[in-house]
C-alpha positions in Angstrom: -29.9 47.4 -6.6 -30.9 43.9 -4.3 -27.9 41.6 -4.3 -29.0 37.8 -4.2 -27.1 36.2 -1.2 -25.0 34.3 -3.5 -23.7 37.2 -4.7 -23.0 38.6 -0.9 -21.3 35.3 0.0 -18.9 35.7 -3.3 -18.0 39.1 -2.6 -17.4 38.2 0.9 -14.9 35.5 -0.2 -13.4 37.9 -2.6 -12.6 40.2 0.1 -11.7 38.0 2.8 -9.8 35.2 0.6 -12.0 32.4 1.8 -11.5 28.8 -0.1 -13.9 26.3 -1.4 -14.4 23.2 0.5 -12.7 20.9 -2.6 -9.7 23.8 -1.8 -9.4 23.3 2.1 -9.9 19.3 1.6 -6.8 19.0 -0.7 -4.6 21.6 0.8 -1.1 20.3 2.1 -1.3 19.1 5.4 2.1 19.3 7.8 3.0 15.9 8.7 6.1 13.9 9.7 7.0 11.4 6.9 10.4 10.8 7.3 13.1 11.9 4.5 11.6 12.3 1.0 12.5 9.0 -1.4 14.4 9.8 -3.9 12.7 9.0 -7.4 8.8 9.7 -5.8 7.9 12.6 -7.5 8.4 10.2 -10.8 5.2 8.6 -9.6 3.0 10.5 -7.1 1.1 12.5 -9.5 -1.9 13.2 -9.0 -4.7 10.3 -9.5 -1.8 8.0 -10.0 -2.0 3.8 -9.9 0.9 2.5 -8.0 1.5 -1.6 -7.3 4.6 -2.4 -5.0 5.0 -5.8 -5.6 6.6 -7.2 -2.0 7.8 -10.4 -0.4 5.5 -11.1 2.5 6.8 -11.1 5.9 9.7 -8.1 5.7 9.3 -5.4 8.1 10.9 -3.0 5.1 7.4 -3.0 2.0 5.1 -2.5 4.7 7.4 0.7 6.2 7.7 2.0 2.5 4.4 1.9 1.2 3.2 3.5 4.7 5.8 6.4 3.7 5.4 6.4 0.2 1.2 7.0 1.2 2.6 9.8 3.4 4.6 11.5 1.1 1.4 11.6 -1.3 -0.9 12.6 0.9 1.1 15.0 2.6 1.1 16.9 -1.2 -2.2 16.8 -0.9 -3.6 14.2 -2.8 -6.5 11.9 -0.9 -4.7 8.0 -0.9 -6.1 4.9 -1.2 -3.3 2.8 0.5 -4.9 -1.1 -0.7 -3.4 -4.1 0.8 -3.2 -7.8 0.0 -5.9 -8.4 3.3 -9.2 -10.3 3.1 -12.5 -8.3 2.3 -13.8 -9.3 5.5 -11.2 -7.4 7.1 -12.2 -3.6 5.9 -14.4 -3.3 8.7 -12.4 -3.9 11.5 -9.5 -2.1 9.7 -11.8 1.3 9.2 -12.9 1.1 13.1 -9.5 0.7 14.1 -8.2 3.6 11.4 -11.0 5.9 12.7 -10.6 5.7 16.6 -8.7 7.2 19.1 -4.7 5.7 20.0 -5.5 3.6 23.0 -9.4 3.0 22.5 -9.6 1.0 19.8 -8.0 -2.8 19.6 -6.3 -4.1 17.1 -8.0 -5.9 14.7 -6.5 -9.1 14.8 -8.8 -11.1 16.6 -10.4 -12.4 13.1 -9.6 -15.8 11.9 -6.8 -14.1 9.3 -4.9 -13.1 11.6 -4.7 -16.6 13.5 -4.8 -18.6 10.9 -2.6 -21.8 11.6 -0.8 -21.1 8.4 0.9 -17.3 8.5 2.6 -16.6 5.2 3.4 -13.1 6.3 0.3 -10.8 5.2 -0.2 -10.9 8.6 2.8 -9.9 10.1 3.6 -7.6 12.4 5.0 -5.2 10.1 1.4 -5.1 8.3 -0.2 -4.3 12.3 2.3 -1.8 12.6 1.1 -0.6 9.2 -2.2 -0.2 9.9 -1.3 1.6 13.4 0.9 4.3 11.0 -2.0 4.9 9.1 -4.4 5.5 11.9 -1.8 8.2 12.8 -1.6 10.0 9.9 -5.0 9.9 9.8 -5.0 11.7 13.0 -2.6 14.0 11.9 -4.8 16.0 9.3 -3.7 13.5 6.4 -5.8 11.8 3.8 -5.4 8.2 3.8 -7.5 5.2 3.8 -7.2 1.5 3.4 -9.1 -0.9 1.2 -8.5 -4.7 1.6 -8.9 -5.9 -1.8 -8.8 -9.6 -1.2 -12.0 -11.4 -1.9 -10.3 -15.2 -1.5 -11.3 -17.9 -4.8 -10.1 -19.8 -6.8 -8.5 -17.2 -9.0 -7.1 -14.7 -6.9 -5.2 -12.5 -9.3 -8.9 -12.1 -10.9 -10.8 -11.3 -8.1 -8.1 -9.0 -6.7 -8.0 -6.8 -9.9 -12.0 -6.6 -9.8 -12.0 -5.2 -6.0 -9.6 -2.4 -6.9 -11.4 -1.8 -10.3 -14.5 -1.6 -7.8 -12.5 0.7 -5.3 -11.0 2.8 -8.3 -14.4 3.6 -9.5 -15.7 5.0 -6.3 -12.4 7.6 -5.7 -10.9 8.5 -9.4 -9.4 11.1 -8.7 -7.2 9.5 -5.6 -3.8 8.3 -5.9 -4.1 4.4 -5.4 -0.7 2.6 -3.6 -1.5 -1.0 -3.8 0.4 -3.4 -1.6 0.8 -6.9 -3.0 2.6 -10.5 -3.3 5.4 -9.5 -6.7 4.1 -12.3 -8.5 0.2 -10.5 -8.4 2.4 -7.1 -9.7 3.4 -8.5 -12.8 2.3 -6.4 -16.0 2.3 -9.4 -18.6 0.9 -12.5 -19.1 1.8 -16.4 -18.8 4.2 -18.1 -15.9 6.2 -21.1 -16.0 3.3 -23.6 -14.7 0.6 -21.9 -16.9 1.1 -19.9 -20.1 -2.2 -18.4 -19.9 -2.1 -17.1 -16.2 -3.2 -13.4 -16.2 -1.9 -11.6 -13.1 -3.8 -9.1 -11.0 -2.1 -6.0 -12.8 -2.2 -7.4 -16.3 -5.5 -7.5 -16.0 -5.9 -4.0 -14.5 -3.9 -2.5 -17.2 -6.9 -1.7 -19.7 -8.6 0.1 -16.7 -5.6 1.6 -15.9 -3.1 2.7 -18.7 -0.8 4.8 -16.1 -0.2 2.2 -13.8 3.3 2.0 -12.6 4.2 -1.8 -11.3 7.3 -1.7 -9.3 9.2 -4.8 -7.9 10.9 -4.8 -4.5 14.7 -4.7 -5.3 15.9 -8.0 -3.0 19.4 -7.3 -1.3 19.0 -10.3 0.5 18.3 -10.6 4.3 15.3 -12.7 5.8 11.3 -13.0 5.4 8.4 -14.7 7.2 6.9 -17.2 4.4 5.6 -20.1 4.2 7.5 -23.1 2.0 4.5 -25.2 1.7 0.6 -25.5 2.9 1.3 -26.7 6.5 2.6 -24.7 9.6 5.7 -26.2 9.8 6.3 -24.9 6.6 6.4 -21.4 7.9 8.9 -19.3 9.5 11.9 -17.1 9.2 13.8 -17.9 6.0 17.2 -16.5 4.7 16.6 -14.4 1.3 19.2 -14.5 -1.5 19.8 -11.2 -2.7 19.7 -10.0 -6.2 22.8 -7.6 -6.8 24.1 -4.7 -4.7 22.6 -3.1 -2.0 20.9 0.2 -2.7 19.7 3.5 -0.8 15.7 3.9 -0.2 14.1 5.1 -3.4 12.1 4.5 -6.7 14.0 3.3 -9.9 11.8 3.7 -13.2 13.4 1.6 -16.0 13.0 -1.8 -16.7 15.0 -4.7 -16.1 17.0 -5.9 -19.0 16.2 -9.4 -18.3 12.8 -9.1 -17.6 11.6 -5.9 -19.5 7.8 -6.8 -19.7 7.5 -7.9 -15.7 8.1 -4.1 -14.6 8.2 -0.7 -15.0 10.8 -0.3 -12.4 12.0 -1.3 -8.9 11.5 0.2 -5.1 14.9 -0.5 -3.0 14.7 -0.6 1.0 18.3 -2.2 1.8 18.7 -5.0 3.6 15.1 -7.2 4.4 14.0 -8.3 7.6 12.1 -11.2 8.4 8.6 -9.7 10.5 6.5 -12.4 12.2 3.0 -13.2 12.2 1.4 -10.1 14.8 -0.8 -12.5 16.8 1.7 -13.6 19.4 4.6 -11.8 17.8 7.1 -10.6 20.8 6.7 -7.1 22.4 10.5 -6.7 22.2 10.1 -7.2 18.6 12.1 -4.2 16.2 9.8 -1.8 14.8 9.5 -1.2 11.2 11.0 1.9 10.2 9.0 5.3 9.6 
């Protein structure tokens, strides 16, 4: 009897326990993230939808979504880690992602990054970000980043078209999407427009698992911006929304606002992360 090779190279992997590509790509990789977060395993499943809605310029979101991203991928499952950054910005972000520690610069060169007017998306917490992800990257792990930003007049439109774009070319990863809390919203209407659809409202259709999850505020400080000028930007105090919490993922909706979220994402006390360009070396790491 002649055996087609196919049939030699499937008895071969019978007997020698061989895996298929799809197999080795997703297997679990080894990789420090830090403690698990209590509550994750409620929504890293697999081809999951996450929005964090943050408050820009806190060293804490960007450290959490960077860990949450870890946690998933270290299970196994390929992450799309998108962030509130221009479009213009992928390239330099996938350069840096791909190269070596020490060879590549940072990107922040680019006119974002040195923009007279920082409101915190690019703050030294989102370089230090983008740095973790290069080195899980390095580390065997599947993560990438997609800057989902195109600019306009309507941003919350625009946004949710980019990652409808990005979700169509990777289904089956799990998406963690970075974004301003207002943009995380899941219904309609605000106090200055009644028919203002956020960013996740609108992905909703597209995306009928999404979990939205609101950054639980136990006050501290963040880099915004107050107005339209420079002078308007800066460390400010934050007011804090009830009692401090432990890291982790809270799914049930707020009782005051039951259609903003599904849930919240605590980090403790914020702090206040200036804009990278020019930020001070002796400036405190975001946590792991």
């Amino acid at each position: 009897m002649r055996l087609s090779l196919r049939s030699l190279l499937a008895a071969a992997c019978v007997l020698t326990g061989c895996r298929t590509a799809r197999e080795t790509a997703t297997a679990p990789v080894r990789a420090d993230c830090g403690p698990a977060i209590a509550g994750m395993e409620a929504v890293l499943k697999p081809s999951a939808f996450v929005v964090l809605g943050e408050i820009h310029g806190t060293q804490e979101a960007p450290a959490f979504a960077a860990r949450l991203a870890c946690h998933a991928a270290a299970l196994g499952q390929p992450v799309r880690l998108a962030l509130e950054l221009p479009v213009e910005e992928q390239a330099r972000i996938d350069t840096f992602v791909e190269g070596e520690a020490g060879t590549a610069g940072m990107p922040t060169d680019s006119a974002f990054w040195n923009r007279a007017v920082q409101d915190g998306r690019g703050s030294e917490a989102m370089r230090q970000l983008l740095e973790r992800v290069r080195e899980l990257r390095h580390a065997g792990l599947s993560v990438r980043v997609v800057a989902f930003d195109p600019g306009g007049s309507d941003r919350d439109t625009t946004m949710a078209d980019q990652l409808r774009q990005a979700r169509s070319q990777a289904r089956g990863d799990t998406f963690i999407v970075l974004v301003g809390n207002l943009h995380a919203r899941r219904d309609m209407g605000a106090p200055w427009d009644s028919k203002l659809r956020f960013m996740t409202h609108q992905l909703l259709d597209a995306e009928p698992g999404l979990v939205s999850l609101d950054l639980a505020n136990a006050g501290g400080s963040a880099w915004i911006c107050r107005g339209m000028t420079p002078d308007t930007c800066g460390q400010q105090p934050l007011r804090g929304r009830g009692a401090e919490q432990p890291l982790g993922i809270t799914l049930q909706k707020s009782a005051d606002d039951p259609d903003g979220y599904d849930g919240t994402y605590s980090v403790g006390t914020l702090h206040a992360s200036p804009p990278a360009h020019g930020a001070a070396s002796t400036a405190t790491p975001a946590p792991n």
